[in-house]
mmCIF file of the C-alpha atoms, coordinates in Angstrom:
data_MODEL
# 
_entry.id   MODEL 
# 
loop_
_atom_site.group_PDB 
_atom_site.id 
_atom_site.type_symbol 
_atom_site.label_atom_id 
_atom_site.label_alt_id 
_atom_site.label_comp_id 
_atom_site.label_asym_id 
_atom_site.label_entity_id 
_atom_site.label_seq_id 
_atom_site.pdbx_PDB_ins_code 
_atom_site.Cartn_x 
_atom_site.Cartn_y 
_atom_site.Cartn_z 
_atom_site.occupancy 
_atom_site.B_iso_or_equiv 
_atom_site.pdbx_formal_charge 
_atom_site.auth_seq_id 
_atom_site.auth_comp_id 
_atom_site.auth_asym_id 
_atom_site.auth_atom_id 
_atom_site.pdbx_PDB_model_num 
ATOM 1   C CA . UNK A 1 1   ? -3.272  12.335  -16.205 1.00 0.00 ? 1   UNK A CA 1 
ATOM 2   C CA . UNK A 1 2   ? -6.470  14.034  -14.833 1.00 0.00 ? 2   UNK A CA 1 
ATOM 3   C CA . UNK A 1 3   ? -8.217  13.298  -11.658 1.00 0.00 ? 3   UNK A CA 1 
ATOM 4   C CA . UNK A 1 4   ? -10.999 11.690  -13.388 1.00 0.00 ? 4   UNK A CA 1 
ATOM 5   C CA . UNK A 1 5   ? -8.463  9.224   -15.237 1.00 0.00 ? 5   UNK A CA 1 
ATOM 6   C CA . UNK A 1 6   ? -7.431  8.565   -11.427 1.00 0.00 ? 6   UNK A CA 1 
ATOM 7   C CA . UNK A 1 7   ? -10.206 7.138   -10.399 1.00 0.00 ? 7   UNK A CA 1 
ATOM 8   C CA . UNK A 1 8   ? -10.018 4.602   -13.561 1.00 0.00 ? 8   UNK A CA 1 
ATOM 9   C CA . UNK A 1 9   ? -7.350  3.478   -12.110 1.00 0.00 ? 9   UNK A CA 1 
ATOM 10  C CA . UNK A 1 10  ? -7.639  3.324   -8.400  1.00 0.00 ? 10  UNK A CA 1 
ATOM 11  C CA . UNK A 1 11  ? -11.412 2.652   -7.857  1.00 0.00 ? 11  UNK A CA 1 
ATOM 12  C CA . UNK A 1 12  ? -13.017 1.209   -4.673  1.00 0.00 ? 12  UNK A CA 1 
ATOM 13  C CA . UNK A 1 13  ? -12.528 -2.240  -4.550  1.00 0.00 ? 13  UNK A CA 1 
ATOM 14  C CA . UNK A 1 14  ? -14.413 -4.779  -2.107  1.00 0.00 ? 14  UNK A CA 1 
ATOM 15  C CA . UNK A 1 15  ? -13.561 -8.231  -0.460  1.00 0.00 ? 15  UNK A CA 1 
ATOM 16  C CA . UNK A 1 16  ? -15.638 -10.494 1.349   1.00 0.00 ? 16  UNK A CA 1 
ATOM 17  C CA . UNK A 1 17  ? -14.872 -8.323  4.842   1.00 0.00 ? 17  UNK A CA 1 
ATOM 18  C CA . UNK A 1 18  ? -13.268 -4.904  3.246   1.00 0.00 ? 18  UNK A CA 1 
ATOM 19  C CA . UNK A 1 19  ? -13.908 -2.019  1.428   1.00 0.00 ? 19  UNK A CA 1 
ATOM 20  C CA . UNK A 1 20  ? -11.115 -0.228  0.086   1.00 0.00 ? 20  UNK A CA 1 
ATOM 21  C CA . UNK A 1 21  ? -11.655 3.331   -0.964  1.00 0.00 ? 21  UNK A CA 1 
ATOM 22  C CA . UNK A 1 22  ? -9.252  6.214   -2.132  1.00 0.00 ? 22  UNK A CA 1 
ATOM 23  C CA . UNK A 1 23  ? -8.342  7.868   1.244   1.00 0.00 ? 23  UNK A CA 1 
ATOM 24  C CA . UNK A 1 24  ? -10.069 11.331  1.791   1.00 0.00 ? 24  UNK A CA 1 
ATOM 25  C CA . UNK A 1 25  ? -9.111  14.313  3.746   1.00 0.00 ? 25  UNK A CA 1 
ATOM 26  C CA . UNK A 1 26  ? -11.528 13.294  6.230   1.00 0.00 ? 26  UNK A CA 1 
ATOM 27  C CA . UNK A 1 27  ? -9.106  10.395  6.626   1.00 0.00 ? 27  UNK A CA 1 
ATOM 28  C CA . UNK A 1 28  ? -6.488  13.044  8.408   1.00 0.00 ? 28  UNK A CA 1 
ATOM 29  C CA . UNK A 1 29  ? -6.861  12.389  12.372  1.00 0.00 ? 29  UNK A CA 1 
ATOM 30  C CA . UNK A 1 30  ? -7.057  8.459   11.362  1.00 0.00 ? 30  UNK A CA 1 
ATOM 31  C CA . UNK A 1 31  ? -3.709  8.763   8.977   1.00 0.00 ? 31  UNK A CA 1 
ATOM 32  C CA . UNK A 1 32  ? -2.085  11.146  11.608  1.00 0.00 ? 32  UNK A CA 1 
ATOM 33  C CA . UNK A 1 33  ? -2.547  8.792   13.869  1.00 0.00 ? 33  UNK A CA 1 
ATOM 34  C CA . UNK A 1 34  ? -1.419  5.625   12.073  1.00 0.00 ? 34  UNK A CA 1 
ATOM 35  C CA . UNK A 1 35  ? 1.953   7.048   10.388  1.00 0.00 ? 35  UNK A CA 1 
ATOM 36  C CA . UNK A 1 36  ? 3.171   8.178   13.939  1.00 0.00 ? 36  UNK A CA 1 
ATOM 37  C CA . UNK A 1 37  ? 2.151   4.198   15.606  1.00 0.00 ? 37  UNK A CA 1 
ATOM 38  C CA . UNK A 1 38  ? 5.131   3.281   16.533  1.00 0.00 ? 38  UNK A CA 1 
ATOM 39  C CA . UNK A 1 39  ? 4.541   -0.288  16.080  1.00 0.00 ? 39  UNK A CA 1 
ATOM 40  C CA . UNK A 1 40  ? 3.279   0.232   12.454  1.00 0.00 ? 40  UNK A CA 1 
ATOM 41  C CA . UNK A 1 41  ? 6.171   2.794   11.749  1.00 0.00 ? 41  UNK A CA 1 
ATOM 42  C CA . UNK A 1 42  ? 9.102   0.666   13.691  1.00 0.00 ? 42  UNK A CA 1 
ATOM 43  C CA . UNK A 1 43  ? 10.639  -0.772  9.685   1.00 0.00 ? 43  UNK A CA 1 
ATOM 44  C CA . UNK A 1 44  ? 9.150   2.727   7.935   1.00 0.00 ? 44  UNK A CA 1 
ATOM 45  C CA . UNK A 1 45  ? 12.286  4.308   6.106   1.00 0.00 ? 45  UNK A CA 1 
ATOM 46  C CA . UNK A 1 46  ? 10.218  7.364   6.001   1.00 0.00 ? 46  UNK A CA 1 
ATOM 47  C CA . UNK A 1 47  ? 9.810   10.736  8.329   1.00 0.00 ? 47  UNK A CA 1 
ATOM 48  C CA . UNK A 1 48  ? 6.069   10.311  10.106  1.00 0.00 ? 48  UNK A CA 1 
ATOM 49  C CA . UNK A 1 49  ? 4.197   13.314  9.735   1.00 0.00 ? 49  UNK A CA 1 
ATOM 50  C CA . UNK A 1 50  ? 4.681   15.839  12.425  1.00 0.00 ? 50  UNK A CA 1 
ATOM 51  C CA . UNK A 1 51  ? 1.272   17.022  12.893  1.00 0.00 ? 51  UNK A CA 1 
ATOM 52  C CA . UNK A 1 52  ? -2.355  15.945  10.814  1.00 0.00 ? 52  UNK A CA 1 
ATOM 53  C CA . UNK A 1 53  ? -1.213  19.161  8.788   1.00 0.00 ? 53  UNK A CA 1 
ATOM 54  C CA . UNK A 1 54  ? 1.909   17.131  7.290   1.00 0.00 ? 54  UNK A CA 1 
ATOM 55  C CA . UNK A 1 55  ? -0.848  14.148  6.713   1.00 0.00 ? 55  UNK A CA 1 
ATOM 56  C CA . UNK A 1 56  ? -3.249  16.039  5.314   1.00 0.00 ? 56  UNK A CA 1 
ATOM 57  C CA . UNK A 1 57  ? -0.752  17.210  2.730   1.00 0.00 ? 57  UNK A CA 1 
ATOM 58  C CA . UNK A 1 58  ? -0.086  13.668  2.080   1.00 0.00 ? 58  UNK A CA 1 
ATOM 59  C CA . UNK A 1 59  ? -3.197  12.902  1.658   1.00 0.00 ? 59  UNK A CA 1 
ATOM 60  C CA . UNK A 1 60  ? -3.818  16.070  -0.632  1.00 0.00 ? 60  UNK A CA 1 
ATOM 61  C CA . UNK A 1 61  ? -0.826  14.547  -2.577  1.00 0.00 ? 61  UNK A CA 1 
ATOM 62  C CA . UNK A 1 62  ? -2.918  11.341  -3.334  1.00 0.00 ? 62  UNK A CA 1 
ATOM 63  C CA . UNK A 1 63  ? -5.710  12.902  -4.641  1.00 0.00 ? 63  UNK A CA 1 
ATOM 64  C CA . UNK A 1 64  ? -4.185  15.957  -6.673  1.00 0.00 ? 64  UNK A CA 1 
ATOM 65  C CA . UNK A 1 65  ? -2.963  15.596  -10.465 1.00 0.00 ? 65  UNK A CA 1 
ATOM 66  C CA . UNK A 1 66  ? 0.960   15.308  -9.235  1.00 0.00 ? 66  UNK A CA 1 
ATOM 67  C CA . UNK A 1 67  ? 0.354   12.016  -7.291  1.00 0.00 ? 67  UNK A CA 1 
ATOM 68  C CA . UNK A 1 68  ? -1.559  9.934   -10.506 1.00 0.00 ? 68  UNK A CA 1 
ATOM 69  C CA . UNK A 1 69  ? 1.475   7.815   -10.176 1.00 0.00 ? 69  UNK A CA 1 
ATOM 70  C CA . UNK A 1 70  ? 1.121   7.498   -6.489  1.00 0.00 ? 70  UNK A CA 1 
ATOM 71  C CA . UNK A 1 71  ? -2.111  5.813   -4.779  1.00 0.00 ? 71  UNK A CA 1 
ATOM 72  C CA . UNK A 1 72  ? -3.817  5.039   -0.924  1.00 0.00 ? 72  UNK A CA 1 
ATOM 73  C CA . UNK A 1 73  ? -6.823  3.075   -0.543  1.00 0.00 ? 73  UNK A CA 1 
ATOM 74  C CA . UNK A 1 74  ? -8.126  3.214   3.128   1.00 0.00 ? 74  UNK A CA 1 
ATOM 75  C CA . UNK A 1 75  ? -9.418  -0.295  4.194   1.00 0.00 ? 75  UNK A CA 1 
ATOM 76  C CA . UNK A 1 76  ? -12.181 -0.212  6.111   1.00 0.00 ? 76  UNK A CA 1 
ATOM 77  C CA . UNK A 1 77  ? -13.746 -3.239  8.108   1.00 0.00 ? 77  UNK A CA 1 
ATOM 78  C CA . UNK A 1 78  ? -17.001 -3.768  6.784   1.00 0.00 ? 78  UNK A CA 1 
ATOM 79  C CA . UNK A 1 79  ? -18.216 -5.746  9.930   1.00 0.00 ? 79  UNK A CA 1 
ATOM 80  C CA . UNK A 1 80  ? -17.688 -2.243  11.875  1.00 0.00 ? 80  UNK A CA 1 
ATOM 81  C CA . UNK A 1 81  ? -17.209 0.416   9.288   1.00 0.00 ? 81  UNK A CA 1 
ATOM 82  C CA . UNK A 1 82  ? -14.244 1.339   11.006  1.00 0.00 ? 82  UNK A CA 1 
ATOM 83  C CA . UNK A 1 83  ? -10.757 2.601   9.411   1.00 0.00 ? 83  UNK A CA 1 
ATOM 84  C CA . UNK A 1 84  ? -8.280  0.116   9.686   1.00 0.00 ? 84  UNK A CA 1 
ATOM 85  C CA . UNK A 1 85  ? -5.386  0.701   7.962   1.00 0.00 ? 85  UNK A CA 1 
ATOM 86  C CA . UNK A 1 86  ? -4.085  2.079   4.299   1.00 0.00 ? 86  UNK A CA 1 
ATOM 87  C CA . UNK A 1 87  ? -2.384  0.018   1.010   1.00 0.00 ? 87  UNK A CA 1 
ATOM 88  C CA . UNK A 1 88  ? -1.386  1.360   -2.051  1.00 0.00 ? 88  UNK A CA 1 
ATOM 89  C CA . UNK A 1 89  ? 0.603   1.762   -5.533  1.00 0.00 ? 89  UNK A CA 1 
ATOM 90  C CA . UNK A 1 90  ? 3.716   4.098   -5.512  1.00 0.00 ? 90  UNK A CA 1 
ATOM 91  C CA . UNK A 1 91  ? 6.387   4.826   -7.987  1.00 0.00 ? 91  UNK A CA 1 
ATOM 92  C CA . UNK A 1 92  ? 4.129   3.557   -10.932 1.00 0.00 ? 92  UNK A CA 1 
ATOM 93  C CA . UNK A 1 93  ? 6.095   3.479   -14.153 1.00 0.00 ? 93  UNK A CA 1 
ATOM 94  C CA . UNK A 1 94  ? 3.778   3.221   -17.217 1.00 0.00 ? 94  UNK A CA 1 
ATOM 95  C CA . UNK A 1 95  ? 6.309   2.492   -19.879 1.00 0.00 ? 95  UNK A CA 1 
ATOM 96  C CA . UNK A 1 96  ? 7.760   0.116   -17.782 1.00 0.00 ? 96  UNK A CA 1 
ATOM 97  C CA . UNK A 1 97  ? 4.403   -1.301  -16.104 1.00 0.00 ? 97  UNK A CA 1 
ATOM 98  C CA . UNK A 1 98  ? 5.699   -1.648  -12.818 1.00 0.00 ? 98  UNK A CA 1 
ATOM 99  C CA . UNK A 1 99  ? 4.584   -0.262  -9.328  1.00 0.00 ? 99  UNK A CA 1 
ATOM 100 C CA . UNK A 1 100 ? 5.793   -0.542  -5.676  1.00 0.00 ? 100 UNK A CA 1 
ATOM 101 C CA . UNK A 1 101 ? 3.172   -1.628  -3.335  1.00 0.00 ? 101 UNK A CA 1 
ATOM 102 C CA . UNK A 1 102 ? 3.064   -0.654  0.375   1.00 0.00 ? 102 UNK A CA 1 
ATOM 103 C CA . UNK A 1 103 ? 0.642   -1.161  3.419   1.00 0.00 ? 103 UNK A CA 1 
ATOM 104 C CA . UNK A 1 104 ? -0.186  -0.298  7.137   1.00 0.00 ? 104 UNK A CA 1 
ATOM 105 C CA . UNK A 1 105 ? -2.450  -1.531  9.288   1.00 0.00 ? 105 UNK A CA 1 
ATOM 106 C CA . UNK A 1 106 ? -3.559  -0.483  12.519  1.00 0.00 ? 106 UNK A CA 1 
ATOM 107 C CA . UNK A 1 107 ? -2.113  -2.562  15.572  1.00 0.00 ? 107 UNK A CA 1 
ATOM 108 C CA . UNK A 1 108 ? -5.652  -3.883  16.855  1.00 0.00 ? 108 UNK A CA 1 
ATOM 109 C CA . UNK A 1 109 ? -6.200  -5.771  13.198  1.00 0.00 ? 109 UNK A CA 1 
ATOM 110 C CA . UNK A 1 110 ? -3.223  -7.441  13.264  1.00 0.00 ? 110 UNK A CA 1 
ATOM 111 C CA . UNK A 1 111 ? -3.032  -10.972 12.762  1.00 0.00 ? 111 UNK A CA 1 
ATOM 112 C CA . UNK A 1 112 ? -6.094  -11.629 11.463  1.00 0.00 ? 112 UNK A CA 1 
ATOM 113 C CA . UNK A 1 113 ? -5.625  -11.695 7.886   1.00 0.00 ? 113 UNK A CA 1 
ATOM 114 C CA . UNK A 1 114 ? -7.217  -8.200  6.843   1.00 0.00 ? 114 UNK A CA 1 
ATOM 115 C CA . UNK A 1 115 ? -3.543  -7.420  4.878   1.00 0.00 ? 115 UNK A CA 1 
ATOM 116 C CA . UNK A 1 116 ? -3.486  -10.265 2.982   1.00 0.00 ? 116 UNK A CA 1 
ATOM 117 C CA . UNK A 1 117 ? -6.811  -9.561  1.466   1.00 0.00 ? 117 UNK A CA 1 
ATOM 118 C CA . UNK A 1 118 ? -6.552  -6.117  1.195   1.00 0.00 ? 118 UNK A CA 1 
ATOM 119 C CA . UNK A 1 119 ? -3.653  -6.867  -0.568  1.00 0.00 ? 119 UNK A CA 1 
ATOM 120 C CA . UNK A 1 120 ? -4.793  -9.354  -2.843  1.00 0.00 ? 120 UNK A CA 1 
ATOM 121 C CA . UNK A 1 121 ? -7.558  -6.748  -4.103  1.00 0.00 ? 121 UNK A CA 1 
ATOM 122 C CA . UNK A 1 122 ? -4.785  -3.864  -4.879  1.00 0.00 ? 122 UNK A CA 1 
ATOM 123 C CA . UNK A 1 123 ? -2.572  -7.003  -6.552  1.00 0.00 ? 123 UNK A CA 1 
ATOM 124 C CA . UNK A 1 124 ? -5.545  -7.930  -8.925  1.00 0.00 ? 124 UNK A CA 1 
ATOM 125 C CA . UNK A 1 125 ? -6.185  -4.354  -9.563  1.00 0.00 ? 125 UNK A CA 1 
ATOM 126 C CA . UNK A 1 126 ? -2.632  -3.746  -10.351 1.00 0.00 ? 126 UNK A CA 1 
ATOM 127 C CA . UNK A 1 127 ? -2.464  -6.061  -12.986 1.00 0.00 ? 127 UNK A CA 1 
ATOM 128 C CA . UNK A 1 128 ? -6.080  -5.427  -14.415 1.00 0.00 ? 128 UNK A CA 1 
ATOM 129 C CA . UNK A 1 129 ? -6.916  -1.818  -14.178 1.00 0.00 ? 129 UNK A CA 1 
ATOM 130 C CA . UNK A 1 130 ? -3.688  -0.647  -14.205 1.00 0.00 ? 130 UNK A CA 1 
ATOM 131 C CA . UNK A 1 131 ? -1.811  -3.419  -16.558 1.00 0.00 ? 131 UNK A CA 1 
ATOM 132 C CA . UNK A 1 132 ? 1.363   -3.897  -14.502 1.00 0.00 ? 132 UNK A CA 1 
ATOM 133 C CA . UNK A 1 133 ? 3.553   -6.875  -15.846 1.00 0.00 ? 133 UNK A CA 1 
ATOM 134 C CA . UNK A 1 134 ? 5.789   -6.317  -12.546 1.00 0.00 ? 134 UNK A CA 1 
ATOM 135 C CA . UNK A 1 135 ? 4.954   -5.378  -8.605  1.00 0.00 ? 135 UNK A CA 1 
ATOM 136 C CA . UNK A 1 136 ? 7.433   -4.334  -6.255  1.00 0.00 ? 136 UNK A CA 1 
ATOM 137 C CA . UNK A 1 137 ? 8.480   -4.430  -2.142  1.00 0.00 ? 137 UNK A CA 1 
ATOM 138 C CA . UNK A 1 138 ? 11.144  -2.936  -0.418  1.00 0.00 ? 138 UNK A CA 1 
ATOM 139 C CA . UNK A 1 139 ? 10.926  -4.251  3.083   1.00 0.00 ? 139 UNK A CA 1 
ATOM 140 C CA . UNK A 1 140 ? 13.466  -3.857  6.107   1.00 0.00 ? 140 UNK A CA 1 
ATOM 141 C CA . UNK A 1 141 ? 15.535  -6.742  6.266   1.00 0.00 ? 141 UNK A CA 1 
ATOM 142 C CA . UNK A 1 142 ? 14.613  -7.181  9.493   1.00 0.00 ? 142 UNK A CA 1 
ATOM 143 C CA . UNK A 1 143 ? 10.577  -6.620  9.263   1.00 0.00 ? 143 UNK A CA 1 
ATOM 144 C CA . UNK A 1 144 ? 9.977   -10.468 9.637   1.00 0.00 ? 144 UNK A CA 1 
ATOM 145 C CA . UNK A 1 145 ? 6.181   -10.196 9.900   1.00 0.00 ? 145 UNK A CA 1 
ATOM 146 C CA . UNK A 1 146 ? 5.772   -8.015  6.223   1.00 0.00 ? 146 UNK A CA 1 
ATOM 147 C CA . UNK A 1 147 ? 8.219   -10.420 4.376   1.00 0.00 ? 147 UNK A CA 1 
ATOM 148 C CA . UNK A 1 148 ? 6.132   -13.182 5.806   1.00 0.00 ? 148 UNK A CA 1 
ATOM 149 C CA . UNK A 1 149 ? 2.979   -11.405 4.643   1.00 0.00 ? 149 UNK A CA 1 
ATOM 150 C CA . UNK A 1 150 ? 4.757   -10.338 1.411   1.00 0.00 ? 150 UNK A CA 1 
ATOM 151 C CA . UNK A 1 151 ? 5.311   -14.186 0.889   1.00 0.00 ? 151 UNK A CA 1 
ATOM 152 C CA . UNK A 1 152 ? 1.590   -15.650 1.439   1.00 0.00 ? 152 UNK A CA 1 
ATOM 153 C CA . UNK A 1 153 ? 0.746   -13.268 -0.908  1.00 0.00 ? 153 UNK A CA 1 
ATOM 154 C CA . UNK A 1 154 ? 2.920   -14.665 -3.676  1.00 0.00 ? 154 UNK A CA 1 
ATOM 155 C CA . UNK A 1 155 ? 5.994   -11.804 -3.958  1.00 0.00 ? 155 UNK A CA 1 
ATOM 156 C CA . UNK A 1 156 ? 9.279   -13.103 -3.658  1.00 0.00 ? 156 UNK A CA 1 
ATOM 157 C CA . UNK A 1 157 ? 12.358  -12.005 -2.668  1.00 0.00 ? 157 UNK A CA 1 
ATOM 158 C CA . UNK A 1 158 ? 14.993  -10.931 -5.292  1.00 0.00 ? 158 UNK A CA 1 
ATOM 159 C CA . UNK A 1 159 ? 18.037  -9.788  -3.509  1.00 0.00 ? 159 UNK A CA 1 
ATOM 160 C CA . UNK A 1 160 ? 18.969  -6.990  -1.046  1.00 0.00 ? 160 UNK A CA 1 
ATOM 161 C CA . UNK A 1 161 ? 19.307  -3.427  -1.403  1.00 0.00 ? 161 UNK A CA 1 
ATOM 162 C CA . UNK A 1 162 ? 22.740  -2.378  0.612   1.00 0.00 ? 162 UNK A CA 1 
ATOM 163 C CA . UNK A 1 163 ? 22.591  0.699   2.272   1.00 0.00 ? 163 UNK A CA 1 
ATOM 164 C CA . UNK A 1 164 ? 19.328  1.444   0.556   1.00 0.00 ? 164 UNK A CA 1 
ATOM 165 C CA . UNK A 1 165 ? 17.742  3.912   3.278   1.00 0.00 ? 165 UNK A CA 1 
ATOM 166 C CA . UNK A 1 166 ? 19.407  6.926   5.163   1.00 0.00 ? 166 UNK A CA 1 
ATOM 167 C CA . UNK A 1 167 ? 17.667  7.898   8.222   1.00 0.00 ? 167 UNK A CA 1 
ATOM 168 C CA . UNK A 1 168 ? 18.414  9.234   11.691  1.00 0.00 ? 168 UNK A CA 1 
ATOM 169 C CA . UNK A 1 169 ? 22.196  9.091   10.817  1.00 0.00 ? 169 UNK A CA 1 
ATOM 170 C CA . UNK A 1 170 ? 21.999  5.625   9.713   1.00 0.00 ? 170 UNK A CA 1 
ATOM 171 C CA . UNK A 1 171 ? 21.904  3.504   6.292   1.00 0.00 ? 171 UNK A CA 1 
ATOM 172 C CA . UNK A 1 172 ? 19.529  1.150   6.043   1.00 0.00 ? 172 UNK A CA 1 
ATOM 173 C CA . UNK A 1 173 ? 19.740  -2.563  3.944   1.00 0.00 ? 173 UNK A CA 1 
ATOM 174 C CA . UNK A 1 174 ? 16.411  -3.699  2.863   1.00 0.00 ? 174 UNK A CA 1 
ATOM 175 C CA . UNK A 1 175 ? 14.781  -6.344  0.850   1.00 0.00 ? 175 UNK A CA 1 
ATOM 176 C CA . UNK A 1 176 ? 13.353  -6.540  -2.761  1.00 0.00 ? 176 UNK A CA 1 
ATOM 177 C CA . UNK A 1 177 ? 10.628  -8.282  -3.579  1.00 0.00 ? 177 UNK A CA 1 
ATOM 178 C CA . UNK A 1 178 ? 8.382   -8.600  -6.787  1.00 0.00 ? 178 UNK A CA 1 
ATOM 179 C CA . UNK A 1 179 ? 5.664   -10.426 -8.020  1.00 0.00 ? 179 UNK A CA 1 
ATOM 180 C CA . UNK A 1 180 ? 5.429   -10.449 -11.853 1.00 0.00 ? 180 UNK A CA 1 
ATOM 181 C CA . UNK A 1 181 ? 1.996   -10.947 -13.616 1.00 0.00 ? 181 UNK A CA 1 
ATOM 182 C CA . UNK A 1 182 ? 2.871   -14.470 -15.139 1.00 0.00 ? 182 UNK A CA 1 
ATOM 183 C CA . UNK A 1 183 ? 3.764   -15.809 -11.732 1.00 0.00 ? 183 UNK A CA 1 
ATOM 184 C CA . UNK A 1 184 ? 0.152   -14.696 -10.114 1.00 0.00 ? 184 UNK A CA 1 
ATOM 185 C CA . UNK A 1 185 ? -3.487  -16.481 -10.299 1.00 0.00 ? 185 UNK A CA 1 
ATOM 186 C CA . UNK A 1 186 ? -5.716  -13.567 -10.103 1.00 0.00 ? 186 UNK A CA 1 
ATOM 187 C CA . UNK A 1 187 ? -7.901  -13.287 -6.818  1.00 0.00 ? 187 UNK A CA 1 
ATOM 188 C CA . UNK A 1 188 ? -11.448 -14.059 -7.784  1.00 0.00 ? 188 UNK A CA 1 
ATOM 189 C CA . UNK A 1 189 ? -13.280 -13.057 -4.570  1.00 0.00 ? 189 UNK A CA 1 
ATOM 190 C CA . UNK A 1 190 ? -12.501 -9.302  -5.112  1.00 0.00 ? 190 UNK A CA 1 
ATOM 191 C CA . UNK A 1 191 ? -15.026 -7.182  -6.558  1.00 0.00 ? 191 UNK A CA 1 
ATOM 192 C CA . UNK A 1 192 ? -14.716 -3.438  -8.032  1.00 0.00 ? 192 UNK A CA 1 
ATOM 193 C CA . UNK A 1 193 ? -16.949 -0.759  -6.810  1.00 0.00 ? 193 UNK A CA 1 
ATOM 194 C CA . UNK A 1 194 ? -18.805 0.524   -10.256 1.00 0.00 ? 194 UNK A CA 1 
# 
């Protein structure tokens, strides 16, 4: 898939009070800053960057031919322009049109209900653009506030994965959710960037 073909997939999309755009290496000091939060990284089963090196590497990843089934939109607040926060498509299987979702969002937005419609925009443009039958969440059993989100947004929860994660010496259990395209009225205030 070519990086053109990427961008057929993962335009910018815009909500009534977001823009989401394919995250840029000019996003680095922002994403740096957000994977090492510890309040947005306390239920990540993933190593935080070490330095905005690491995240620009990410980043890099996003945008380069190897990461077509791999995606981050940055959301930014249209009433500020500012950079709030990151969602995104990974593990996409095309044969089997599925895709795990995932999102972060900077501490100061919370609560406010900037995820759900950020979400909402990368759900319709899962199943649209990108023709998924089946989306996908793995969520730390004990990340009460993302399940709840996961929830309001229509996912729900299939089982759990036992000793799913390994980190810092540790196995993890977390959740599975999915949301399959049957099951989902598609979000009419979201509008594609042409």
């Amino acid at each position: 898939m070519n990086n053109e073909l990427n961008y057929d997939y993962f335009p910018s999309l815009e909500t009534a009070r977001l823009k989401l755009r394919p995250l840029a290496v000019e996003d680095v000091d922002f994403f740096f800053r957000l994977l090492t939060d510890p309040k947005v990284t306390q239920y990540t089963m993933d190593e935080p960057p070490s330095d905005c090196g690491q995240a620009g590497d990410l980043i890099r990843f996003y945008l380069g031919p190897q990461g077509k089934t791999e995606n981050r939109w940055g959301i930014i607040n249209k009433e500020d322009g500012r950079l709030i926060g990151t969602c995104g498509f990974h593990r996409w299987d095309q044969q089997c049109m599925r895709a795990e979702i995932g999102c972060d969002l900077s501490p100061d937005y919370w609560g406010r209900g900037y995820m759900i419609e950020a979400l909402q925009a990368a759900i319709r443009n899962g199943f649209e653009r990108m023709k998924l039958n089946r989306i996908e969440a793995i969520v730390y059993v004990n990340n009460n506030p993302c399940i709840r989100l996961l929830e309001r947004v229509g996912f729900q929860k299939e089982g759990r994965l036992r000793d799913y994660y390994y980190l810092n010496g540790k196995f993890h259990d977390q959740y599975i959710f999915s949301l399959l395209r049957k099951e989902v009225k598609i979000y009419s205030s979201v509008r594609r960037d042409s």
